[in-house]
C-alpha positions in Angstrom: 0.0 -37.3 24.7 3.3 -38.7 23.8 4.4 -42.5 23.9 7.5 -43.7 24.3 8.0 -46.2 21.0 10.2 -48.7 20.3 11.6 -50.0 17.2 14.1 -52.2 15.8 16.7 -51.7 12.8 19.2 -54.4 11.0 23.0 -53.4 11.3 24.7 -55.3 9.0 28.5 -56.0 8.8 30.9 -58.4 7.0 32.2 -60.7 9.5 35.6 -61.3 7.7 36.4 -57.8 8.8 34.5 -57.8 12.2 33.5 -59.8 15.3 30.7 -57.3 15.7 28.4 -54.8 15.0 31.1 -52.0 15.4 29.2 -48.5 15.4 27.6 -49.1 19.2 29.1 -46.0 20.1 28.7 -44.2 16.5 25.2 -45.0 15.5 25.1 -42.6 12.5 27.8 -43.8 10.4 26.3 -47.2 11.1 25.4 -50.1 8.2 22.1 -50.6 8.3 19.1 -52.7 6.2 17.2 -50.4 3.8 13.4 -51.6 2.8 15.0 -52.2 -0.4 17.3 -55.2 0.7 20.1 -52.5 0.2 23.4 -51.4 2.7 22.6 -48.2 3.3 23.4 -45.3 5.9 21.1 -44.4 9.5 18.7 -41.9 7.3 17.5 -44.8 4.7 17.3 -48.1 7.7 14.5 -49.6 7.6 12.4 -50.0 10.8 10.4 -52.8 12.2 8.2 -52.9 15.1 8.7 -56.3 16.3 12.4 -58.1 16.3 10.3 -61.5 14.3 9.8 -58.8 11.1 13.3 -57.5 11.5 14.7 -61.1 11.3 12.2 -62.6 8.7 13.1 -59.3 6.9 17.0 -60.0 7.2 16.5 -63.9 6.0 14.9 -62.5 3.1 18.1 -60.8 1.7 20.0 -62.0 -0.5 23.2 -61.9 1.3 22.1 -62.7 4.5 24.9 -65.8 4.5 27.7 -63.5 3.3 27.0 -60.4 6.0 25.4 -60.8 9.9 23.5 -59.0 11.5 22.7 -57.5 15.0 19.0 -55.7 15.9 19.3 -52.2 17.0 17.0 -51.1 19.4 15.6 -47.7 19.0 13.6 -45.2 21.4 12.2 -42.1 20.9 8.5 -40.3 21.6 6.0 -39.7 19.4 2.5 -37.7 19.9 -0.6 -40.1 20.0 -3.8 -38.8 20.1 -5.2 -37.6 23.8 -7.8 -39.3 25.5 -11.5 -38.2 25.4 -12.4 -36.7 28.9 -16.2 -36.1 29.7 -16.6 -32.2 30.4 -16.8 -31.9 33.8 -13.6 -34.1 34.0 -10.5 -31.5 35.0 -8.6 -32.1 32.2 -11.6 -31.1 29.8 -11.6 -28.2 31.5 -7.9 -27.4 31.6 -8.0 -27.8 27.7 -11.0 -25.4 27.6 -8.8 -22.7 29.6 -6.2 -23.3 27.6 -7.6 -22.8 24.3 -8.9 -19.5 24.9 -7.3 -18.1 27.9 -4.1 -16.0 27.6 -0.9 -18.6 29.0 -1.0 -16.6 33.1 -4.4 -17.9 33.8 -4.0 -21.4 32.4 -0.7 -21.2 34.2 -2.8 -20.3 37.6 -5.6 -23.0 36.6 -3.3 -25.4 36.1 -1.6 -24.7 39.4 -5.1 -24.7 41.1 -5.8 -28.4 40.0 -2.5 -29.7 40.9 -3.1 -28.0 44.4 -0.3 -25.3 44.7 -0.3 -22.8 46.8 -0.9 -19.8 44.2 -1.6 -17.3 46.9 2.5 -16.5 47.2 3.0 -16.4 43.4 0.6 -13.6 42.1 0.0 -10.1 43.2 -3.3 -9.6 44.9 -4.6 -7.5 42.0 -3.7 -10.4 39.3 -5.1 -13.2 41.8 -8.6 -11.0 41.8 -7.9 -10.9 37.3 -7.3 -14.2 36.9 -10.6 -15.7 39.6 -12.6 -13.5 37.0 -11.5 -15.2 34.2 -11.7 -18.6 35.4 -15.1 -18.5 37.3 -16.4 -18.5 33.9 -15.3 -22.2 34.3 -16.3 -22.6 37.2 -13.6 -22.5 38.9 -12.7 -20.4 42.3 -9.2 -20.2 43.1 -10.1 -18.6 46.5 -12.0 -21.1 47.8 -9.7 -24.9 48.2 -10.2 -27.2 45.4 -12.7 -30.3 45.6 -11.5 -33.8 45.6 -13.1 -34.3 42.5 -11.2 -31.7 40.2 -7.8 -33.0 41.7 -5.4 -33.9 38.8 -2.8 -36.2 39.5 0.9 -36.8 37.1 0.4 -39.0 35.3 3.6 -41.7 34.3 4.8 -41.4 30.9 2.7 -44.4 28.7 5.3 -46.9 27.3 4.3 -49.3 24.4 5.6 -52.5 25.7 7.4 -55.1 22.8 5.6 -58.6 22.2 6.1 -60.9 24.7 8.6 -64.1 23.5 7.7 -67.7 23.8 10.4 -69.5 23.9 10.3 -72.9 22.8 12.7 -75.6 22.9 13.1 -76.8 19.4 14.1 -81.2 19.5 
């Protein structure tokens, strides 16, 4: 399953030369924060789930009053484990078809769950190969799919950031 993570990263720069962070549109020849207190390149930045450690991070540095800083947000998808289905659940058994059928009748399981029509895409003579191979699953593409074995898409999971509290300091 993959998740859509986000991270944060400290770009540094020396504010006698700049009124900003200015690699926005050049992210890899960026200054960043290594975990070492160090100004170092995009490959050695140090990442931080939450923009309180990236900050309490920054404040720890030793020239944190000479340089500023900006938080770069970063993106990308990474695999997490998949959830555990009960067997008769469709997905339990797509996994089963997939892990030792050949890719064509996963392909026409697959397309049997998410209810195509898979009558128009295969010959009759592969149809006839491929209900042989999956009523071992017990599933028969000729006949129309119950309710229960319907799969739906599913939206991408995103792990959303800590929620602020704002407070109003006196």
């Amino acid at each position: 399953m993959n998740i859509l993570r986000l991270s944060y990263l400290i770009g540094v720069y020396d504010p006698t030369k700049h009124d900003a962070w200015p690699w926005h549109f050049q992210y890899e020849y960026g200054q960043y924060l290594s975990a070492k207190h160090r100004v170092c390149g995009r490959e050695r930045a140090a990442e931080f789930s939450t923009e309180k450690e990236a900050r309490d991070f920054y404040f720890l540095w030793k020239h944190a009053r000479t340089f500023k800083f900006e938080l770069i947000p970063v993106q990308c998808w990474v695999v997490g484990p998949d959830p555990a289905y009960p067997p008769e659940h469709p997905k339990s058994i797509l996994k089963a078809i997939s892990e030792r059928e050949p890719y064509s009748v996963r392909l026409t399981a697959s397309f049997w769950f998410y209810a195509q029509d898979i009558s128009t895409l295969y010959s009759a003579r592969t149809l006839k190969k491929h209900r042989e191979a999956l009523l071992k699953y017990g599933i028969d593409i000729d006949q129309t799919r119950p309710a229960h074995l319907e799969i739906k898409p599913e939206p991408p999971v995103i792990q959303e950031p800590e929620k602020r509290v704002l407070t109003r300091v006196k």
